[in-house]
C-alpha positions in Angstrom: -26.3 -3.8 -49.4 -27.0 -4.9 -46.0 -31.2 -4.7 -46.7 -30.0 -7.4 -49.8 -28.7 -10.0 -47.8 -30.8 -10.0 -45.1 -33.4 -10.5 -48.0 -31.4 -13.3 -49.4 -30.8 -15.2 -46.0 -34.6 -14.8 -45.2 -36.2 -18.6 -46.1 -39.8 -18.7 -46.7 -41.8 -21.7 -44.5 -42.8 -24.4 -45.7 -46.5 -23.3 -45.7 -45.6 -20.4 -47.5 -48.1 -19.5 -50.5 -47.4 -16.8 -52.9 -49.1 -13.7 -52.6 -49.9 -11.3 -55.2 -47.5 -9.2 -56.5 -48.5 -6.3 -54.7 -48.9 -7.6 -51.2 -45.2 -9.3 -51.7 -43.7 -5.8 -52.2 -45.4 -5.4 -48.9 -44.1 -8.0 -47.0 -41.1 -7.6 -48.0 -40.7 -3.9 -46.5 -42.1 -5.0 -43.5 -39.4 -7.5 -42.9 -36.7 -5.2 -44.0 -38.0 -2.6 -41.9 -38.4 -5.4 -38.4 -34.6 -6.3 -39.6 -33.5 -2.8 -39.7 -35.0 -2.0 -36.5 -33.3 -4.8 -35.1 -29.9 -4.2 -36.3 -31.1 -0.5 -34.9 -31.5 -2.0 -31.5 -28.1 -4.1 -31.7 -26.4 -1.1 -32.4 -28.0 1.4 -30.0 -26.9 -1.8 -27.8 -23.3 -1.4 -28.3 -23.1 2.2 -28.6 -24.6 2.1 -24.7 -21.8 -0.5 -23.4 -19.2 1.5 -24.9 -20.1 4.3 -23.5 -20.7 2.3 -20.1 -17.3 1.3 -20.6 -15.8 4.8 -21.4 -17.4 6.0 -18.4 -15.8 3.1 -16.2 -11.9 3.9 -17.6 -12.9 7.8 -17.3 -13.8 6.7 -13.5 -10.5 4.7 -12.9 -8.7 7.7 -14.9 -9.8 9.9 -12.3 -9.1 7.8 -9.0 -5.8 7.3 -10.5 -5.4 11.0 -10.6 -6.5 12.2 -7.5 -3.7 8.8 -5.6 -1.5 10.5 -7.6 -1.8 13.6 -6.2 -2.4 12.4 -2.4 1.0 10.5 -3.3 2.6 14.2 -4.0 2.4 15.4 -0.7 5.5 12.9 0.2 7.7 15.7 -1.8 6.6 18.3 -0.2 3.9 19.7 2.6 1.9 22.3 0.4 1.0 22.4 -3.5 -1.0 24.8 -6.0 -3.1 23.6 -9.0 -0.5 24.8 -11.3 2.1 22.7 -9.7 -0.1 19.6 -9.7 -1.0 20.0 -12.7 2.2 20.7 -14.3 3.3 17.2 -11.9 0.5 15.0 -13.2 0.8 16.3 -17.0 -2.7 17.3 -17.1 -5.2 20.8 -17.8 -5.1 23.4 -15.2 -8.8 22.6 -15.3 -8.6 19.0 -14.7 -6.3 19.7 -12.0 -8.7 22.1 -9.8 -11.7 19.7 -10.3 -10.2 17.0 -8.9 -8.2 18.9 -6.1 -12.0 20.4 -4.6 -13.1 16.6 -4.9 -10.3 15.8 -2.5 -11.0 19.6 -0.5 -15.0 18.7 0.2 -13.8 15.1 1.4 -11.3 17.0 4.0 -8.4 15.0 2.4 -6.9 18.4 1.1 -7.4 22.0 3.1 -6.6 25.5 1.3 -4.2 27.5 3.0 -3.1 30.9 2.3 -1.0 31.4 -1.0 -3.2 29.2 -3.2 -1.9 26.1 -1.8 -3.4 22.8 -0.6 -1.9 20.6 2.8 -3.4 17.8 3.9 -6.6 17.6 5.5 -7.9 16.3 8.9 -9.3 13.4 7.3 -6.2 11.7 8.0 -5.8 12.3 11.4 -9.6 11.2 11.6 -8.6 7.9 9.7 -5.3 7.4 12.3 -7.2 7.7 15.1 -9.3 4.8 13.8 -6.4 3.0 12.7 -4.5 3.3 16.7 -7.7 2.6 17.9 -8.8 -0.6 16.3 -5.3 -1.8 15.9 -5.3 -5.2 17.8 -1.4 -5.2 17.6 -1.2 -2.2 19.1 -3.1 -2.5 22.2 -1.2 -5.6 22.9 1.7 -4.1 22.1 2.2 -1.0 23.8 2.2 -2.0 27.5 5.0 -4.3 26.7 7.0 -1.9 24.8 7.0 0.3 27.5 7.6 -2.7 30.0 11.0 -3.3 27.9 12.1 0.4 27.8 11.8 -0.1 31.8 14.1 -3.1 32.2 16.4 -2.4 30.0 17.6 1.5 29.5 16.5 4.8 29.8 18.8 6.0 27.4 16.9 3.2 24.9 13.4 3.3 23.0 11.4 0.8 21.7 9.7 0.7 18.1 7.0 -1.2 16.4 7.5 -1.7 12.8 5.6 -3.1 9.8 6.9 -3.5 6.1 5.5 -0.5 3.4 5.9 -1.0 -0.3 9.7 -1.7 0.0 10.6 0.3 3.1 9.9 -0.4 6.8 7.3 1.8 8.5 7.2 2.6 12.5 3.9 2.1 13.6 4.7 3.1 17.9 6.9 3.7 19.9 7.9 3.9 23.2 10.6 6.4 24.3 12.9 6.1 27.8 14.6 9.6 28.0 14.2 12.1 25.0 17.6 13.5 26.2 19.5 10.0 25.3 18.9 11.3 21.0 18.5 7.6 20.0 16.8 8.5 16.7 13.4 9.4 15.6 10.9 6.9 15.0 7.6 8.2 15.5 4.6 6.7 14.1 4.7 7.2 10.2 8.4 7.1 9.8 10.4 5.1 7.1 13.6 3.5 6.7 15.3 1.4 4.0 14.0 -2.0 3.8 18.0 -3.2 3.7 19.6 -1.2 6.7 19.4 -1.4 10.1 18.0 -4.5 12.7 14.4 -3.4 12.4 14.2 -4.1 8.5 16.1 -6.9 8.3 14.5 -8.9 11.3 11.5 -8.2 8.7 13.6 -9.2 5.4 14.5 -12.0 7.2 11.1 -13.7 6.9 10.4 -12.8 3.1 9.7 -15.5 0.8 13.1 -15.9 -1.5 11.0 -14.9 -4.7 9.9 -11.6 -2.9 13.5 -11.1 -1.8 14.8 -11.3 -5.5 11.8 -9.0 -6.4 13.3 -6.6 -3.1 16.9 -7.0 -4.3 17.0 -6.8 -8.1 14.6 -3.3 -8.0 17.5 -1.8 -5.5 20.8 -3.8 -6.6 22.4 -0.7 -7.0 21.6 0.9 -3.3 21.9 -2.4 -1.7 25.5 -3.1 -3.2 26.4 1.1 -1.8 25.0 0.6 1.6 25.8 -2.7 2.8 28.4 -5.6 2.4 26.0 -7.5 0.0 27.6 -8.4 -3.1 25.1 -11.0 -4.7 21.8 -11.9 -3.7 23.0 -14.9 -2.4 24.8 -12.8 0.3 22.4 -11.4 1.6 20.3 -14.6 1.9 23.2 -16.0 3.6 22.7 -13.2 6.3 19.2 -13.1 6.5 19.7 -17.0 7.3 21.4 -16.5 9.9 19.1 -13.6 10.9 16.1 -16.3 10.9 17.6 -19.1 12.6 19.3 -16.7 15.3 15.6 -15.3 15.7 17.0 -11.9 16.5 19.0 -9.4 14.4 21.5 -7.0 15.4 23.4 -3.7 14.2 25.7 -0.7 14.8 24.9 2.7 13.6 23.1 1.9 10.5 20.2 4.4 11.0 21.6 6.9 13.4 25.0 7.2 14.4 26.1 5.9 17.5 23.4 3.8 18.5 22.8 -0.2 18.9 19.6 -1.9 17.4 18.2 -4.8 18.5 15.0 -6.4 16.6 13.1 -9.8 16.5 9.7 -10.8 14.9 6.8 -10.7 16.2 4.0 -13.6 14.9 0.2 -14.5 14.3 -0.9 -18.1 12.7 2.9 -18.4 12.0 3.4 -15.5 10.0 5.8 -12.2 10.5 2.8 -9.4 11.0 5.8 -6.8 12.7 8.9 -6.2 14.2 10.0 -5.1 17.8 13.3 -3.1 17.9 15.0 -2.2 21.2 17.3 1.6 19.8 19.7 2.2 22.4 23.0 4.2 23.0 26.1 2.1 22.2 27.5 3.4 25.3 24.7 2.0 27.0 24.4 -1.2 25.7 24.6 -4.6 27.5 23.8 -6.9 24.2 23.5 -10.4 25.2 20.7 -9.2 28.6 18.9 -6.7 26.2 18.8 -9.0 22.9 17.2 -11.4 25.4 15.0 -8.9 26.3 13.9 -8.2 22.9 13.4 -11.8 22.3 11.4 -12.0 25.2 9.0 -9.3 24.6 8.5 -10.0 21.0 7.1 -14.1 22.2 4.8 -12.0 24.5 3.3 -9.8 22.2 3.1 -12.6 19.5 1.2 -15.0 22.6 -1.3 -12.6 23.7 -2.1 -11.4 19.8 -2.7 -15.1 19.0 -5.5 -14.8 22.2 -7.2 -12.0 20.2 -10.2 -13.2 18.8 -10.7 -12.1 15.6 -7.4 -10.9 15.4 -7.1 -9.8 11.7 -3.6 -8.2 12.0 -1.7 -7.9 7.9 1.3 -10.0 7.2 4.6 -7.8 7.3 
């Protein structure tokens, strides 16, 4: 059918002259024939993009996957094939090829019992990370500066925002005996308790702060005095114009924190948090201290050139 109307389409020029009966039979199969190679070609066309396409979304399917299963390894330190596949709702086979991808990168390493832990590829990638970190370098020495004037039985933390949490990046620790909490580097805490989040909440836009408070209503409304989203806005006002946030045993019993932003080009990149027994606390000298520290570090990272520190 399709031969016929490509036939019937086809318009003779102008200069055409009529051919012998014969000969027109042979025209006409050659056209037919150039057409249906042509439509041959436009299909072979498609059929290749599709399957350039398939292979794109298989790609993406697998990159997915093998997040996925990185992402695992926050539930627990050591997993078999069975168990990730089983977790990801995929074939045993599946499964095993994409955990040897992740084994001859060094993301993954076998240990006895079938089981996969994380590989030294990460501690490779950390070491870049504390290395190149421009925040940190500035940081540090000045962390260690406020442990000194303030407390031994104190330590100091750098913080940055992750997804919705708050993550500690360093920290700088006055006596070990003084149990002030841990926050070594990796560590996350709630995004709505305790100083160090909520000097960080503090400088959210409001839209990302509705986002924050409507996907944890619930947990917000058990843990805190927050009844409405305009509550807590009222507190993280206050937080913001105060410059300087302060609580009482919200992350580990019996201790006072003490946290105030730090800046680059105007922005909140992180958060300095002074963690100190309540017993040893002098608020109004060490909240200056805090304050203090945090303009340093924020002064000397804006001297960085080429500073490229991410917005917290």
């Amino acid at each position: 059918m399709d031969f016929c109307i490509h036939l019937t389409l086809w318009q003779a020029p102008r200069d055409f002259a009529p051919q012998p009966r014969g000969r027109g039979r042979d025209d006409a199969a050659r056209i037919a024939e150039k057409l249906n190679f042509a439509m041959d070609a436009k299909l072979r066309a498609v059929k290749a993009q599709q399957q350039r396409e398939g292979d794109v979304a298989g790609e993406i399917r697998t990159r997915n996957r093998i997040l996925h299963i990185l992402q695992l390894y926050d539930r627990s330190a050591a997993w078999s094939v069975e168990e990730i596949a089983v977790e990801m709702d995929v074939s045993v086979s599946s499964a095993y090829r994409d955990v040897q991808e992740l084994v001859r990168a060094d993301f993954l390493t076998p240990v006895m019992g079938a089981r996969y832990v994380l590989g030294p590829t990460f501690a490779h990638f950390d070491l870049l990370m504390r290395h190149g970190d421009p925040l940190l370098k500035v940081a540090e020495p000045l962390m260690r500066r406020l442990v000194e004037a303030t407390t031994p039985s104190s330590a100091s933390v750098l913080t940055r925002s992750y997804q919705d949490k708050v993550m500690c990046i360093h920290q700088e620790i006055g006596d070990p005996a003084a149990r002030v909490g841990r926050y070594e580097r990796g560590a996350t805490m709630p995004m709505f308790r305790g100083a160090t989040s909520k000097v960080i909440l503090a400088h959210q836009s409001r839209r990302a702060l509705e986002r924050m408070y409507l996907a944890h209503e619930e947990e917000v409304r058990a843990i805190s005095h927050w009844k409405s989203l305009k509550d807590l806005c009222l507190e993280l006002d206050a937080i913001r114009e105060a410059g300087v946030a302060v609580s009482d045993s919200e992350i580990t019993p019996g201790t006072i924190g003490i946290a105030a932003p730090i800046f680059l080009e105007q922005r909140v990149v992180a958060g300095l948090s002074l963690i100190v027994r309540a017993e040893h606390c002098r608020l109004e000298p060490f909240r200056a201290a805090v304050i203090e520290a945090a303009g340093q570090i924020s002064s000397q990272l804006a001297e960085v050139e080429g500073a490229w520190v991410a917005r917290a």
